[in-house]
Each structure stands twice: as C-alpha cells, then as structure tokens.
N, C-alpha and C positions, 0 to 999 in steps of 0.2 A: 484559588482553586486550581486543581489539574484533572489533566483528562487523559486516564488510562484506563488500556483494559482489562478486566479482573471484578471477583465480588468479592474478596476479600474486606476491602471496604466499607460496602453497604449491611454486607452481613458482621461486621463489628460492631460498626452502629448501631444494628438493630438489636445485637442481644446486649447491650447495652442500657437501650431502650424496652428491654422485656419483651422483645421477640414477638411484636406485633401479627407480620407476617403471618405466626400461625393462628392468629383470633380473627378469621376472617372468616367471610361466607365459602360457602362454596364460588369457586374462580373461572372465570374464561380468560385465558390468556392468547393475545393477539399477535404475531409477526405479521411481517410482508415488505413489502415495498410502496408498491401502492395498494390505496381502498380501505388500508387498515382504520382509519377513522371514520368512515363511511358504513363500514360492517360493524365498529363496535357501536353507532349511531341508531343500527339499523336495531341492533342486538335489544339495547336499554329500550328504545320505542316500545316494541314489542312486549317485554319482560314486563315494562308497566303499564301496557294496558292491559296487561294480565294481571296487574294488580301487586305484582315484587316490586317491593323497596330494591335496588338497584346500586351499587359502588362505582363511579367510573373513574380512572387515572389514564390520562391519555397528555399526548404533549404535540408540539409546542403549541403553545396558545397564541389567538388570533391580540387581543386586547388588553386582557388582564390575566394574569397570572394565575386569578382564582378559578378560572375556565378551564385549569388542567385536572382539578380534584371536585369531583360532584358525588357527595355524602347524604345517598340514602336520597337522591332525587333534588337535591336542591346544592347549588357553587357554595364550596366554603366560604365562608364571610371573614372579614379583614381581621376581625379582633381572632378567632379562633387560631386563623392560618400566622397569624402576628405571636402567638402564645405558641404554638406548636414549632415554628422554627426557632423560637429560643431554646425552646425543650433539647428542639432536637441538635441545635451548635453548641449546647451546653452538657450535653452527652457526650460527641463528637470530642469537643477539647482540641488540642491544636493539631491533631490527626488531621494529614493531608487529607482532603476527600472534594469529590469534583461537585458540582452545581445540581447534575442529574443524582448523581447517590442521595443525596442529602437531600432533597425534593420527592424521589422517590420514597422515602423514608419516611417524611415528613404526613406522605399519603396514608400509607400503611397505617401509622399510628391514629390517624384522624377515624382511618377507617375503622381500625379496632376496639375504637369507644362509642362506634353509633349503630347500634340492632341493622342488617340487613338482610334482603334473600338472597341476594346474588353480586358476585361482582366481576369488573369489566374492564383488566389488562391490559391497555397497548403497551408494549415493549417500544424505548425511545430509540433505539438503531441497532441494528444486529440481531441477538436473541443469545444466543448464549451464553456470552460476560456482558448482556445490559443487563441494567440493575435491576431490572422487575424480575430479572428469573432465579430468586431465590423462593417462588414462591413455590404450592404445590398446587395445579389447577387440579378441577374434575375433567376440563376439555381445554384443547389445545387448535389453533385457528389462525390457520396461513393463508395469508392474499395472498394474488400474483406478485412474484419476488424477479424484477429486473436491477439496470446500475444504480448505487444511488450509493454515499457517504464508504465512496472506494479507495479512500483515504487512510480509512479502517479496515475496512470490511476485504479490501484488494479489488483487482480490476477483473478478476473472472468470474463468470457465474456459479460455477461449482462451488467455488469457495463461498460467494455471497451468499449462495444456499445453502449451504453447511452450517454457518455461521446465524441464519434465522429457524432451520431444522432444529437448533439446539435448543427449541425453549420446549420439544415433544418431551416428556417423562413418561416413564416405563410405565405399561400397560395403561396409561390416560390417553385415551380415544384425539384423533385428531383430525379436524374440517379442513379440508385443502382446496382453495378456489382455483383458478385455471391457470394454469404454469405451463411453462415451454418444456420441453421434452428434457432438457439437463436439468432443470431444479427441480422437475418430478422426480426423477432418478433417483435426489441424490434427497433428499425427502422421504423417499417410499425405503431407500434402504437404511434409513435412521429409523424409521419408525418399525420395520421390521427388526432390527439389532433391540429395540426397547419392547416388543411385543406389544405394540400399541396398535388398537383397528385402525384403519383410515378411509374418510368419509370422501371421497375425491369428484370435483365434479370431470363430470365427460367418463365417470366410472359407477363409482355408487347410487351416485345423481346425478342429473340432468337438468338444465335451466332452457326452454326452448322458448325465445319470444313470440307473442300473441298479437292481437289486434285491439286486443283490449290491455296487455300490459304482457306475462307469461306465465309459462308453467315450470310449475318444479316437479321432479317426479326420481322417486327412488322405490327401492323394493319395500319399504314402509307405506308410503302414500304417493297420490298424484293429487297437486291443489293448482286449481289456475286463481291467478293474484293477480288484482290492479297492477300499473305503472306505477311503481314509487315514488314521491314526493318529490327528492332528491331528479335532478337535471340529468341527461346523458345515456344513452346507452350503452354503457359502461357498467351503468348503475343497477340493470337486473341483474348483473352476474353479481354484484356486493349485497345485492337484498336476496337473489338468491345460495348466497352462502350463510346467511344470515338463517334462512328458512334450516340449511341444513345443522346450522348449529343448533335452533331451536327443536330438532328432531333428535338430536342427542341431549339435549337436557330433558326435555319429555321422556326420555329414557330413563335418566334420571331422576325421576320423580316429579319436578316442575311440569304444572299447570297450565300449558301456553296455548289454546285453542285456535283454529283458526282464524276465529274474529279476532282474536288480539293480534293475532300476527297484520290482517288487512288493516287495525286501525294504527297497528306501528308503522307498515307501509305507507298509510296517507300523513301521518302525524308528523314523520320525521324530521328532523331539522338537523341542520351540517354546515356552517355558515361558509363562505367561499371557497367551496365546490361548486363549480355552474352556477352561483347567486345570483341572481339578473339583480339590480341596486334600482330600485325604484322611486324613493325617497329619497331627499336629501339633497345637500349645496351640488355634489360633483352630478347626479344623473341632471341635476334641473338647469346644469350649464350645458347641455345639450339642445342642439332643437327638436322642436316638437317632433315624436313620430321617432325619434331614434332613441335604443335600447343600447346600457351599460349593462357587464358582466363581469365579475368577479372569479378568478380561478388561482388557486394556490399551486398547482402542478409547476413543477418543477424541474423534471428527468427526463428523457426519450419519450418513454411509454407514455409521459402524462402529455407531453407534446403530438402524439397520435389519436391517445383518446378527445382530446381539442380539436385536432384536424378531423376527425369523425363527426363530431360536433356543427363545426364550419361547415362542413359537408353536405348537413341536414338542412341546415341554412342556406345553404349555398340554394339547393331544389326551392327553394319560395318561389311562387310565383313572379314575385318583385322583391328581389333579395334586397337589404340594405348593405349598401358597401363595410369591410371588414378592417378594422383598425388595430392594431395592439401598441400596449403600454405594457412596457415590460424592464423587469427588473431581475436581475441572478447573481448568487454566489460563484464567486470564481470555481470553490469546490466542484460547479455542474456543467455542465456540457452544453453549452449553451448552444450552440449552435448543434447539436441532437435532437435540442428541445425545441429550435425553430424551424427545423427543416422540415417537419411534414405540415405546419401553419404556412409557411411561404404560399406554399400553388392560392390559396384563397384568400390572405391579406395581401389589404392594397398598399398598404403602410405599416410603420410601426416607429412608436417613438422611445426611445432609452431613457429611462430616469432614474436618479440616484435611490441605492439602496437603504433603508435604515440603519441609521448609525451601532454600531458596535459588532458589527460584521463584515469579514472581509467581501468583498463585493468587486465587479467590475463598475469599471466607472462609467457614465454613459457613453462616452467615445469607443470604449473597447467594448461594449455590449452593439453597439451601431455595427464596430468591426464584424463581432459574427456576424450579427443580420446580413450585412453584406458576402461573409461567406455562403450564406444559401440563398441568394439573391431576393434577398428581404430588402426592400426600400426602408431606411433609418434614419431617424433625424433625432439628436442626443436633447434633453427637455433638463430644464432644470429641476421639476418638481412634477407630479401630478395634476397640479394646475396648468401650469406653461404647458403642459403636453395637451392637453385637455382645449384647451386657448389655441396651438399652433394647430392643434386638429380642425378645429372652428374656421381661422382663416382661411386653411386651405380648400375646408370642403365645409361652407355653411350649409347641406344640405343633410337632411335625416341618414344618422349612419349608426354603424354599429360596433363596441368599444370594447375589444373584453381586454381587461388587467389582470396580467397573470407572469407567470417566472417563480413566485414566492411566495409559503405563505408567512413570512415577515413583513412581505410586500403587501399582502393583503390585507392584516394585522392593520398597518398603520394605512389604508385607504379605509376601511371600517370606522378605524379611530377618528378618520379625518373627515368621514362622510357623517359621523354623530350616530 
C-alpha cells in the first residue's frame, strides 16, 4: 500500500464500484483535530434517540477494525466486512492505493446496501485530499483544529486549517466549534469563497456552562442541558456543537426534539476519552480506593485539555496522587503533550508502543518527560509499569494512560 495525497484514487475505485458514494443518506461530514469523534458520538446518540437509523465511518479503531464502520446502528460483522474487501481489492486490481482509500471505500459501499436516515463522516486526517471528501454532505462540521499529522498537513496553522476547511462545499451550511483566531480566519474566508452559512460558536452560538451541566443558545433557541455522559470539560463545547449541528439538520427536516437530544447527552458512549476502567485484571491490580483512567489524546491541545482535568482533581478535598503511563509516536510532540500534565504528576512511566508503528522507545519517551521536568522511569509493558507504580507507592493513587489512541486500543484489548 502507499500513502499519498490526492482522490484520484478512491474516486477510481469507487466508480468502478458503482459510485456508491452517491447512494447514501443524507451526510454530516466531520474535520478537526481534536473532538472529532467525540462530536460525531454525540451527533448518532441523539439522532437515535430520535429514532434515525444512523451510518457512522470514523477511524482509527480502539480493538477491532469493525468499530470504524457502524451500519444503520449496529459494527459491521466479520463475514460481511470479509465479503466487502474482496469486492472492493477485486475492483481495485493491482492499482496502487493506500489502506485508508480502500477502507474508506469499503464503507461507502456497505453503506449504500442498508436503508438509512442519516450518516456520519469523520474525515481520517486533513479534509481535503482525505478520502472521505468525495462525498456531498447536507452539513459540514469543524472541531477545534490545532498541530497534529504535520508531516502532511505542514507545521503552520493556516495551512492545517486550509487543508480541514476543504471538506466545506458550496453553499452546504457549516458548524464550527471554537478555534483560535487564525483557523477562524482562514475557515470563515473558505466558506465565504463557497457561499456556504456558518454556524460558529462564540458567534451564532453560544455554549455557557451551568451548574447543573450548560446552555446553548443561538438566535433559533436557548435549551439548558445536563452534563454529558462523556468525562471533562472539554466535552460541553463537543456536545455543544453537536446541539448546534442538530439545529441545522431540524432545518433540514429531521425530527430531533429536545428529549432526544438530553437522552443522547446521558446515553453517549466514546470509549478512551476520559474512561475511568473499572473492571478488569489492570484496574484490580491497583489498591483499593485508587482510580485508573484511559485517555487517547495525543497533541498539545489534548495534553492541556488533561491538565484541566488533573486540575479538577487536583481541588479534592483529599486528592489521590497523579501517575501517568504513556506512550507516543515519534510523529507527536511529545513533550507539548507532557508539559502542561507535569505541574500535577508525580510520576510517569514510558512503555512500549504497539507494534507496527514507528514510536519512541521508552528511553526516549523518559528523555522528553525529562525535558518538562516530568519524573520518568522507562517500563517494559503496561504491567511492569503498573507493578513498578505499586512498589513505589502501595498507597491509593491515581493512573491515567494516555499519549495514544493505539495505546489505548491495546490497554482495552488487554483489560478484556
């Protein structure tokens, strides 16, 4: 397989395939950086407890594979997904094409043989030339867009924002969660150039937290809504952009009241964002009284939204001490990602990455910690780290595992 950029590719395949793509529901297509699967989470909760059958394609997957394609409300199943990729490498032919085209592809067509109401776009990196944007949505829905896969994408934010701006089409309305003053920018004048409306929070809408959870409020409606399911405060701004995408599909004709919206806000499920692991071999080798935590964040940003986190904890009356188990692609900035967790961990141990990925090794992942004056000690595995945590402090503490979500993948896998 190769990885370049271009759709030339996926859209071979696909009219190859009978042009799937356009047998589809009506679309929400997702960008961002962070939250993007947080908000498409938020998006399907809602939709079906309004009662739409629902399409979701979103990546990577924590476990299995079949967790990136959800048809019509329920994970494609082995035999189907196992029928479909031969279809779709037998279409293909010895046409170079990368892992993502051909997955993507694989989605589309799944999708385009099962009745839905709606479906539900994450874009795999970029927006542009990723391969989900051959689609045509009814709505278009941008998270906050920081550094991330700048490899690609380049190392400035204009550019990073240019490049997830691209997935707006002319005159298709677009949700914009809360961005820094240069990805607004450059955002507002793509969608302007396509005469597309834009639904912006801190503009159109407003998300203000409560005491009970918060409010959204636009020139349409003012609804105050629980705390979301979903851990962090972080997370009213992704369930309130969720609100506002469901304000433009009610435009649209969809049905989505706001009891469905409240019982999509309790319902939701997102699995290692903020997951506290409560079950299982890794929390029960803890001692009693101390809490493990799951977090896939990865980038700067997702290392502050952590440190806000720690923070909340930190004010306990009787905090428990703060550990981390972490793991990163050489690709990420690792030490961006650790330096606003420093001020409140007391530790951290480095462990190997899952295989098939380049990675730092636990030594060099120790080295950054050490650049932000993180205490580090290299582990062989999530056990040993879990073990040397133990000897050093048998006393009730608290563990969150984060850097990846490959990392988190296989702590799930490993937890049962």
């Amino acid at each position: 397989m190769v990885i370049t950029i271009g759709l030339e590719r996926i859209e071979r395949l696909l009219k190859r395939l009978g042009s799937p793509e356009k047998k589809l529901p009506p679309l929400v297509h997702v960008a961002g950086t962070n939250g993007k699967g947080s908000l498409v989470a938020y998006l399907r909760a809602m939709a079906e407890a309004a009662g739409y059958r629902v399409h979701v394609y979103t990546s990577p997957h924590l476990v299995r594979f079949n967790e990136r394609i959800r048809i019509a409300g329920r994970l494609i199943d082995d035999h189907a997904l196992d029928e479909m990729l031969t279809e779709c490498e037998e279409a293909n032919g010895d046409t170079p094409i990368s892992f993502f085209d051909i997955t993507t592809a694989l989605a589309f067509l799944a999708f385009s043989r099962v009745p839905a109401d709606l479906g539900i776009i994450e874009v795999g990196m970029g927006g542009r030339y990723d391969s989900t944007n051959v689609i045509e949505p009814a709505l278009s829905a941008i998270t906050p867009i920081g550094y991330d896969h700048t490899g690609f994408l380049g190392d400035k934010l204009e550019g990073i924002a240019g490049e997830k701006a691209g997935i707006i089409k002319r005159t298709v309305p677009v949700v914009v969660g809360r961005q820094r003053d240069v990805s607004a920018a450059v955002i507002a004048a793509e969608a302007a150039k396509l005469a597309s409306p834009m639904f912006r929070m801190g503009r159109e809408w407003q998300v203000t937290p409560t005491a009970q959870g918060f409010r959204y409020e636009s020139d349409l409606s003012t609804i105050d809504l629980p705390a979301p399911a979903l851990i962090g405060a972080h997370q009213l701004d992704n369930a309130a952009t969720a609100v506002a995408c469901i304000e433009r599909l009610r435009a649209a004709n969809f049905s989505i009241d706001d009891r469905a919206i409240v019982k999509g806000l309790s319902s939701v499920e997102w699995p290692a964002r903020l997951q506290r692991l409560t079950k299982g071999p890794l929390p029960d080798a803890l001692p009693p009284g101390s809490e493990l935590w799951l977090d896939g964040g990865h980038n700067e940003d997702c290392g502050l939204v952590l440190a806000r986190q720690a923070a909340e904890w930190a004010k306990e009356p009787a905090p428990l001490p703060l550990h981390l188990i972490f793991s990163m692609m050489t690709t990420k900035d690792a030490s961006g990602f650790l330096r606003p967790l420093a001020r409140y961990a007391q530790s951290a141990r480095a462990v190997p990455f899952p295989e098939g990925h380049s990675a730092y090794t636990p030594a060099e992942a120790c080295a950054k910690a050490a650049e932000v004056g993180l205490d580090c000690a290299p582990a062989n595995d999530i056990g040993a780290a879990l073990e040397d945590l133990l000897a050093s402090q048998p006393a009730p503490m608290r563990v969150l595992i984060c850097g990846s979500l490959y990392l988190a993948g296989a702590v799930l896998d490993r937890n049962g």
